[in-house]
TIDO-231322 format. One record per residue (C-alpha): y, z, x; residue in one letter. Coordinates in Angstrom, 1 decimal. Each point is the difference from the previous one (the first is absolute). Example, Ala and Ser with C-alpha at 12.3 -4.5 7.8 and 13.67 -1.06 7.14 Angstrom:
2
((-4.5; 7.8; 12.3); a);
((3.4; -0.7; 1.4); s);
END
This chain:
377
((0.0; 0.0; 0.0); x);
((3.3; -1.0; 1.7); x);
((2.8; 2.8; 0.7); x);
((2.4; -1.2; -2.7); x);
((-2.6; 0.6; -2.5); x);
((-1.1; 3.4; 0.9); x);
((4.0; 0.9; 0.5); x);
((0.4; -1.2; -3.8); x);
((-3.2; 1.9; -1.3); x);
((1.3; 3.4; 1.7); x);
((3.2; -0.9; -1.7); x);
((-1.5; -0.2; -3.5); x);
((-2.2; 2.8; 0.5); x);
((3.2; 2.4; 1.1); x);
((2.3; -1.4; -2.9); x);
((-3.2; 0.7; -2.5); x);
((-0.3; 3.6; 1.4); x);
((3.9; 0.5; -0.7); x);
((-0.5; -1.6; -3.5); x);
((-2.8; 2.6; -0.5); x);
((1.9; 2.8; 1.5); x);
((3.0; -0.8; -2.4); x);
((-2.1; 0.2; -3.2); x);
((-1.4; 3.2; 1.1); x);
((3.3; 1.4; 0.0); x);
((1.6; -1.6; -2.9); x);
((-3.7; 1.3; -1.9); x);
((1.1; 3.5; 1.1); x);
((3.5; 0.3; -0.6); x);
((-0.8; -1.2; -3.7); x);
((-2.9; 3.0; -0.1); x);
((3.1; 2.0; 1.0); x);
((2.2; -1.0; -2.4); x);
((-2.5; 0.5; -2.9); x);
((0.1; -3.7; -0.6); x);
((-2.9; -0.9; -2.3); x);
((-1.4; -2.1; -2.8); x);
((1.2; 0.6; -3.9); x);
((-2.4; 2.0; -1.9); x);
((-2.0; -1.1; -2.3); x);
((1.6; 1.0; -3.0); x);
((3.8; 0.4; 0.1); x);
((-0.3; 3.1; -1.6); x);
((-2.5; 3.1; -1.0); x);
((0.7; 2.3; -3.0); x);
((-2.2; 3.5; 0.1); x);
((-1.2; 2.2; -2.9); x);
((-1.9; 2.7; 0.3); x);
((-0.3; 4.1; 1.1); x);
((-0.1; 2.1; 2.5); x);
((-2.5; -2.2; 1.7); x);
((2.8; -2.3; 0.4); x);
((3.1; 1.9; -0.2); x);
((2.2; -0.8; 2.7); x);
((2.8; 2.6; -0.6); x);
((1.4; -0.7; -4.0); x);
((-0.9; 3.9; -0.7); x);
((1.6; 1.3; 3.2); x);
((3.4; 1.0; -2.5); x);
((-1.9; 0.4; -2.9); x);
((-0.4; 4.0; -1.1); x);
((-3.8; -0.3; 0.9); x);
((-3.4; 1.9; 1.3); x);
((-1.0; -3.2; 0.6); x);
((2.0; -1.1; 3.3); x);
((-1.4; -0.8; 3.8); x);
((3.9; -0.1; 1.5); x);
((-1.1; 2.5; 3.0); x);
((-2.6; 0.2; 2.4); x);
((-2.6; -0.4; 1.1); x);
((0.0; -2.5; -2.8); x);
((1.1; -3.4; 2.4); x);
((-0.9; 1.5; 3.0); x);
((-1.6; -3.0; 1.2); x);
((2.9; -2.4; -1.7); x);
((2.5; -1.4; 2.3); x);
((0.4; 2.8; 2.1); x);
((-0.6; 3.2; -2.1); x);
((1.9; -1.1; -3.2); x);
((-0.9; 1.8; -3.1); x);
((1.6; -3.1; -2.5); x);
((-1.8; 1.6; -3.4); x);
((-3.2; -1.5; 0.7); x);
((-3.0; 1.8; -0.8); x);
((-2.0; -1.0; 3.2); x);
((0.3; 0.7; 3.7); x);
((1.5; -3.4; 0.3); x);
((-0.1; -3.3; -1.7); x);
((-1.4; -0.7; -3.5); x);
((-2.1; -3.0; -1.4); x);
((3.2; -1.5; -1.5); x);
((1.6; 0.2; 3.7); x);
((-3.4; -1.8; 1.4); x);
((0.3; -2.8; -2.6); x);
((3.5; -0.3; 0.7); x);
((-0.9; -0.7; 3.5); x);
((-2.4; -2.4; -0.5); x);
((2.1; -1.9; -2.4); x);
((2.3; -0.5; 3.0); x);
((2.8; 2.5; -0.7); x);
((1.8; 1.0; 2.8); x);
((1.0; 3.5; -1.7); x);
((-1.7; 2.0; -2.5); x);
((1.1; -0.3; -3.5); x);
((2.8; 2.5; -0.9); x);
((0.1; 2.5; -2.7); x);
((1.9; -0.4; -3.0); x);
((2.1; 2.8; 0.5); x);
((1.8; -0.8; 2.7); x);
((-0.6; -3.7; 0.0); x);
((3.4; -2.4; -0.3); x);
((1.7; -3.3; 0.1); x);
((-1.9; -2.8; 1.2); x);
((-2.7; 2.4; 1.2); x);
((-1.2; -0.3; -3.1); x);
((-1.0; -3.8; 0.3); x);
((-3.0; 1.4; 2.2); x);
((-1.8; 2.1; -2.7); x);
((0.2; 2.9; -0.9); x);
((-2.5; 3.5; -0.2); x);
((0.5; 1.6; -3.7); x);
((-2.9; 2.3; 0.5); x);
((0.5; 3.3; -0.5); x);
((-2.3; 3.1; 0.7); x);
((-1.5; 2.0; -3.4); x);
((0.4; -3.2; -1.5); x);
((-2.0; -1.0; -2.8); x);
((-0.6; -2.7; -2.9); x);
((0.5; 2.3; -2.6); x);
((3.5; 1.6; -0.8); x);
((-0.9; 3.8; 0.8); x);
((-2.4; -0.4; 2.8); x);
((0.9; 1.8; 2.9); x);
((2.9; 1.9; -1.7); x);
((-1.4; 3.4; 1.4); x);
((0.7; -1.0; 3.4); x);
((3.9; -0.3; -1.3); x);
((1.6; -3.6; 0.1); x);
((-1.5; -2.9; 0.7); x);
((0.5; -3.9; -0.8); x);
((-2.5; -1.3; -2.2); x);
((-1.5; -3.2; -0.1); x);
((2.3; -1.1; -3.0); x);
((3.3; 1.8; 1.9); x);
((-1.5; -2.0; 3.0); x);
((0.3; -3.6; -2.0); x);
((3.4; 0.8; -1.4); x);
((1.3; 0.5; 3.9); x);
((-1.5; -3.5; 0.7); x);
((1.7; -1.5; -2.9); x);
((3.1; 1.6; 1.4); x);
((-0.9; -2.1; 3.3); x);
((-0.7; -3.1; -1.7); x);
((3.6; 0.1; -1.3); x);
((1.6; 1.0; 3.8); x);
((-2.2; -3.6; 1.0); x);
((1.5; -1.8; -2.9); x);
((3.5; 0.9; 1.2); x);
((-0.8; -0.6; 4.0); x);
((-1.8; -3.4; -0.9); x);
((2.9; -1.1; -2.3); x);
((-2.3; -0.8; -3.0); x);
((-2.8; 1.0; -2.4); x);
((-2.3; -3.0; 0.9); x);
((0.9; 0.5; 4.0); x);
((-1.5; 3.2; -0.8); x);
((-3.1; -0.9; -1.9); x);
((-0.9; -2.7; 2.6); x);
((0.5; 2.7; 2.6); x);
((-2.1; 3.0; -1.5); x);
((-2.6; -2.4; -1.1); x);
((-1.5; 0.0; 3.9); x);
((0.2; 3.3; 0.6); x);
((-2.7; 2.3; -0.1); x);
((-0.4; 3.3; -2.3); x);
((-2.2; 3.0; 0.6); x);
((-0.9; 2.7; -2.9); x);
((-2.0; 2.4; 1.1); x);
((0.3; 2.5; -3.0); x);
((-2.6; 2.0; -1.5); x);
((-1.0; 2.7; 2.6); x);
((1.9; 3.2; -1.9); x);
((-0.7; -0.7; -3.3); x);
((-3.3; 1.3; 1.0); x);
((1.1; 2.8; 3.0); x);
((2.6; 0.9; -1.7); x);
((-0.4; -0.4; -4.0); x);
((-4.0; -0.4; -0.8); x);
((-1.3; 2.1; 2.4); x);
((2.8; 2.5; -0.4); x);
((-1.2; 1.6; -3.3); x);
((2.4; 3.3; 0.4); x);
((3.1; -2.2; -0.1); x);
((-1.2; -3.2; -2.0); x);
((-1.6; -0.5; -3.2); x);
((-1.0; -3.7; 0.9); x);
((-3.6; 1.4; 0.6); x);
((-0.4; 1.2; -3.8); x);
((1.5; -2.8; -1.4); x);
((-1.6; -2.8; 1.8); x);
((-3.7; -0.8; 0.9); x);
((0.2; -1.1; 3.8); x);
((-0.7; -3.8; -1.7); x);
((2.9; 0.7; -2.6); x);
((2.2; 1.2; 2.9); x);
((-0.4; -3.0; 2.1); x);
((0.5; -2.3; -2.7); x);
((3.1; 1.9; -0.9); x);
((1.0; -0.7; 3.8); x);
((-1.2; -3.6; 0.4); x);
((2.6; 0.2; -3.7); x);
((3.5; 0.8; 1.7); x);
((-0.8; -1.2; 3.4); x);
((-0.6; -4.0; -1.7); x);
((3.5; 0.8; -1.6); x);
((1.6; 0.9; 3.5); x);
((-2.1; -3.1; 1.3); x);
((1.7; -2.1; -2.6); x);
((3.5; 1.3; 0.8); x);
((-0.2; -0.7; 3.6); x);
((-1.1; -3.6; -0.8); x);
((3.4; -0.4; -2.4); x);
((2.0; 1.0; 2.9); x);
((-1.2; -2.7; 2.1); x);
((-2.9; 1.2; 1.2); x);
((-2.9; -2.2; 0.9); x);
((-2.5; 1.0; 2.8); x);
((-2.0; 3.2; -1.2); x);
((-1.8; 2.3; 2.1); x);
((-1.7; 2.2; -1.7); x);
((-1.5; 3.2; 2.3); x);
((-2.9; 2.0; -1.8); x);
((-1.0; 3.7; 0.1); x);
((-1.3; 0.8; 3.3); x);
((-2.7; 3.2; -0.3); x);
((2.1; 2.7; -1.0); x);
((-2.8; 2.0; -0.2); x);
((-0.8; -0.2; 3.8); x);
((3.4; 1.4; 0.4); x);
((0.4; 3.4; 1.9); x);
((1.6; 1.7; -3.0); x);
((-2.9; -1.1; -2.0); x);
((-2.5; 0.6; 1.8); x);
((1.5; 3.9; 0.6); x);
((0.2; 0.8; -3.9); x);
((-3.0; -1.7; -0.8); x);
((-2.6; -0.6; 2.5); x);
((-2.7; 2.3; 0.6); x);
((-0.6; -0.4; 3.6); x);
((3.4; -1.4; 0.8); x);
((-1.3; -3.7; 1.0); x);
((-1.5; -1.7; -3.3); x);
((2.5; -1.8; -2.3); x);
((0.6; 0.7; -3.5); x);
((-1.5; -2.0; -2.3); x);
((1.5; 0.3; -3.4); x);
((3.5; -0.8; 2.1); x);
((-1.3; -2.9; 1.6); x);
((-1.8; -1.6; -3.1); x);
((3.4; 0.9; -1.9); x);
((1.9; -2.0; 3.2); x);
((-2.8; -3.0; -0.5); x);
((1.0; 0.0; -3.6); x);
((3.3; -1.3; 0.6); x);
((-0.9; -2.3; 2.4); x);
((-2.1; -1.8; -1.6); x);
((2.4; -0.6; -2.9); x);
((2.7; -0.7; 2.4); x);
((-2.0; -2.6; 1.7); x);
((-0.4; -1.6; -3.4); x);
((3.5; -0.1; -0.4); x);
((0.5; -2.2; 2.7); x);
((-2.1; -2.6; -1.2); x);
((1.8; 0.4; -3.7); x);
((3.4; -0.2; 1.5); x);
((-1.0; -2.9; 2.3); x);
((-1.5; -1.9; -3.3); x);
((3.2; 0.5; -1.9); x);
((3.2; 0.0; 2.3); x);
((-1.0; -3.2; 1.9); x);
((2.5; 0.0; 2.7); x);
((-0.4; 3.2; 1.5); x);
((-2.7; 1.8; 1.9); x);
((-1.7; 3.1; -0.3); x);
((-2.5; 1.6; 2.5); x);
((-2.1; 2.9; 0.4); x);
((-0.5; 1.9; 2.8); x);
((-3.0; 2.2; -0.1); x);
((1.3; 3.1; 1.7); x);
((-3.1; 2.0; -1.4); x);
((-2.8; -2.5; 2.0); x);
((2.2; 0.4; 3.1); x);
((-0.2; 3.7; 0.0); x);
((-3.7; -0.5; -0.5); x);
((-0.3; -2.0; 3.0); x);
((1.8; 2.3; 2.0); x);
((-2.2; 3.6; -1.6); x);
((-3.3; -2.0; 0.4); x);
((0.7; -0.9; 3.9); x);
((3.1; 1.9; 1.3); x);
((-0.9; -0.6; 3.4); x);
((0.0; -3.8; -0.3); x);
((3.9; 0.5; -0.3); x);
((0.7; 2.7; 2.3); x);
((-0.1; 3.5; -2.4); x);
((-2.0; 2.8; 0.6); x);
((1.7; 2.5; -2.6); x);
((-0.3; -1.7; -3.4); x);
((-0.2; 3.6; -2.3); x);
((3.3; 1.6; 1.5); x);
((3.6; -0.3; 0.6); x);
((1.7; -0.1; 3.1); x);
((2.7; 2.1; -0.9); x);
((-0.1; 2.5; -3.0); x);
((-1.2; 3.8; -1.4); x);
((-2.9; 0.8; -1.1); x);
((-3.7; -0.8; -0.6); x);
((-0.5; -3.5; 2.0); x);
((3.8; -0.1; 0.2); x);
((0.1; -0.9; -3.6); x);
((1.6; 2.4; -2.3); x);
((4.0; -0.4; 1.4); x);
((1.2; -2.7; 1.8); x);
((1.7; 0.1; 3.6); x);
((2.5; 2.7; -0.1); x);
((3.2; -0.7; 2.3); x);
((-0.2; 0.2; 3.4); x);
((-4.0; 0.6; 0.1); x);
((-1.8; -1.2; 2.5); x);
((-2.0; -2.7; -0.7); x);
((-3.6; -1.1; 1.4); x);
((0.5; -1.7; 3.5); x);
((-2.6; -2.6; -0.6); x);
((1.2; -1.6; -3.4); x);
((-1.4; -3.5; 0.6); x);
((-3.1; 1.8; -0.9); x);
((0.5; 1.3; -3.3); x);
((0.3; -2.1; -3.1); x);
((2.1; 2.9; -1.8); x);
((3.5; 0.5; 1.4); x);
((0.0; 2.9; -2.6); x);
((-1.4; 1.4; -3.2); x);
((0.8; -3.7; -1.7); x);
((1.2; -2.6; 2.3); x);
((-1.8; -2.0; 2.9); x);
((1.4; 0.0; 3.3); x);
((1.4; -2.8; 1.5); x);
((-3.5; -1.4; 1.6); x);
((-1.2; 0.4; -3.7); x);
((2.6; -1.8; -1.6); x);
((0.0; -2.8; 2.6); x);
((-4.0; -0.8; -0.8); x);
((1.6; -0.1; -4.1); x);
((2.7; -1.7; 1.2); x);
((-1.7; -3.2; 1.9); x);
((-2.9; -0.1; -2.5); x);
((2.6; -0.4; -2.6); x);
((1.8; -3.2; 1.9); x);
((-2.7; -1.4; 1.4); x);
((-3.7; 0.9; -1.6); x);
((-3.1; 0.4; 2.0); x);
((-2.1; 0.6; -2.6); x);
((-0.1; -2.2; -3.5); x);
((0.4; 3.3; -2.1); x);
((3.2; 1.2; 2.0); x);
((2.6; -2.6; -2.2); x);
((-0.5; -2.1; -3.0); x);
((0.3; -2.2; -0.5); x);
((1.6; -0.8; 3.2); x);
((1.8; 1.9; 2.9); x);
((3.6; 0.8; 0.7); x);
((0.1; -2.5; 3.2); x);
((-1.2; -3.1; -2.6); x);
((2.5; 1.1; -2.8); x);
((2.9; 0.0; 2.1); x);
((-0.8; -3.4; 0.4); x);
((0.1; -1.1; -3.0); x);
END
C-alpha cells in the first residue's frame, strides 16, 4: 500500500475517533440536562387511597396522614411527602415508566400549567361510599375526588383556549381509580363504627359498590376522560392489621376478607368489559392487584422478600395494630418486607405492583390488556 494511502487511512481513522468522541459528549451533556423522550401519554390523572396518596391529606384534620418520618425515608433523600410507604408508590413506578420525568403532583398544591401533567386526587381514608373512613376524620372521597378533576378539566379548558382543545387533549391521557380498599377496612369490617355489615350481605355490598363507583366511572368519562385503568383489591386480608385482629397464628390470611375482596373484583372486572361494549371510544382495563399479591405470598423469594406477615415499621403483634409512629425507627432491611406497615407495601412491594401493572408478565396480571399497550392506543 503506498504512503499517501496509509497517510489518508490514519486520517480518516483520527477524524472518526473525534466524531465518536463528540457524540459521547454531546450523549452526556443531554443525560445531564435531563433531555429525554415525551412520555407516552401527555398526562396521568390518579384516584385512589392511601396506597396512593401522595400528600392531598397532609392539611386535612386527619389520623390518616404519613407527612413525617420515617414514612419517605428512602424517597429522595429522607422526604416524608404524605406517602404511606418508605419511598415511592405504584402510581410513582407507572409514572416512570410512562416516561415522566417527575412524579405526578398532588392536587393540593398543584397549579397553573402543572396541571397539564396529571394530576393525583387520591386521598388516604378514602372510600366509594360517602361515610367511609369518616372515623379517621376528613378525607376526600372518591365522589369529592371527581369533582376536584372536574375543577381541572375546566383550569385545561382555560390554558388550552377551548372546550374541544380540551377534549382532544384529555382523550390521551391516562386515568387510574384505585378505590375500594376502605369500604372494606374501614366500613364492612369495622362493625363498631359501621352498620354496612347488617345491612348488606358481602354480595349485596359489593354490588352496592360496583353501583356508585360505575356512576364515578361515568362522570370521569363526561369530563373527557377516556383511558381507564381500573386497579382491583389487592389481599387485604394478608395485611398486617388483619392478620393481627384475626389470624390465629399470626401468618394465615383471613378468609371471609379475602373472598369479600374477590367479590368486588370479580364484578369490577365485569364492568370493564360492560363499559368497553357501551362507550366505544374509550378504554377500560383491569389490573389484577389481588393475583399479583398471590404471586408474591406463594414465592416471596422469587422477588427478593423474606418478611411477608409483618411490617417494617409499626406497634404491636407483627407490627400490625398501629402504624409507624413519628420518628420510629424503622427495619434496616426494608427491600425485604412486602409491608412498609400495618396496611401499605413498601417501596420494593409496590414497585413489583407497579411494573406488573404497565407491563404484565403473567396473562392474569391486566385485562384485557396492560398499561404499556393502552397508552398506545
Amino acid at each position: 500500500m503506498a504512503f499517501r494511502e496509509k497517510k489518508l487511512i490514519r486520517n480518516w481513522q483520527w477524524q472518526m475517533n473525534i466524531v465518536v468522541v463528540v457524540a459521547v459528549v454531546i450523549v452526556s451533556l443531554w443525560s445531564i440536562a435531563g433531555v429525554g423522550a415525551d412520555p407516552q401519554v401527555p398526562c396521568y390523572f390518579i384516584f385512589g387511597d392511601s396506597l396512593v396518596d401522595n400528600g392531598n391529606n397532609n392539611q386535612l384534620t386527619s389520623l390518616a396522614k404519613a407527612n413525617y418520618l420515617p414514612y419517605g425515608i428512602d424517597f429522595q433523600g429522607r422526604r416524608p411527602t404524605g406517602r404511606f410507604s418508605n419511598g415511592k408508590t405504584s402510581v410513582d413506578i407507572i409514572a416512570e415508566l410512562l416516561g415522566f420525568d417527575q412524579y405526578i403532583p398532588p392536587y393540593a398544591t398543584t397549579r397553573g400549567n402543572d396541571i397539564l401533567k396529571g394530576v393525583n386526587y387520591a386521598s388516604a381514608a378514602a372510600g366509594i361510599r360517602e361515610e367511609t373512613g369518616r372515623q379517621l376524620g376528613q378525607r376526600i372521597t372518591f365522589s369529592g375526588q371527581v369533582k376536584n378533576y372536574q375543577n381541572t378539566v375546566s383550569q385545561v379548558v382555560n390554558i388550552l383556549g377551548n372546550k374541544q382543545s380540551a377534549a382532544n387533549y384529555l382523550s390521551k391521557c391516562i386515568y387510574s381509580i384505585g378505590m375500594g380498599s376502605n369500604d372494606y377496612l374501614n366500613n364492612y369490617f369495622m362493625p363498631q363504627f359501621y352498620s354496612s355489615s347488617r345491612q348488606f350481605t358481602p354480595e349485596q355490598f359489593a354490588d352496592n359498590l360496583i353501583q356508585a363507583y360505575s356512576q364515578q366511572l361515568q362522570a370521569l368519562y363526561n369530563y373527557g376522560a377516556r383511558k381507564f385503568v381500573l386497579f382491583g383489591l389487592g389481599q387485604i386480608g394478608c395485611s398486617p392489621s388483619e392478620l393481627a385482629q384475626y389470624s390465629r397464628d399470626g401468618r394465615t390470611c383471613v378468609a371471609r376478607i379475602n373472598n369479600a375482596n374477590q367479590m368486588f373484583n370479580t364484578r369490577l372486572k365485569s364492568l370493564v368489559d360492560q363499559y368497553n361494549n357501551r362507550l366505544t371510544d374509550a378504554r377500560f382495563i383491569y389490573i389484577n392487584a389481588y393475583g399479583i399479591f398471590q404471586d408474591i405470598l406463594s414465592s416471596p423469594s422469587t422477588y427478593g422478600f423474606r418478611v411477608t406477615n409483618a411490617g417494617c415499621c409499626g406497634v404491636g403483634r407483627n407490627n400490625g395494630q398501629i402504624t409507624c409512629l413519628p420518628l420510629q425507627t424503622p427495619c434496616p432491611n426494608r427491600k425485604e418486607y412486602l409491608f412498609w406497615d400495618a396496611f401499605h407495601p413498601t417501596e420494593a412491594g409496590n414497585a413489583v405492583i407497579g411494573n406488573r401493572a404497565y407491563r404484565a408478565q403473567s396473562a392474569s396480571d391486566a385485562y384485557p390488556i396492560d398499561i404499556s399497550r393502552l397508552a398506545q392506543i
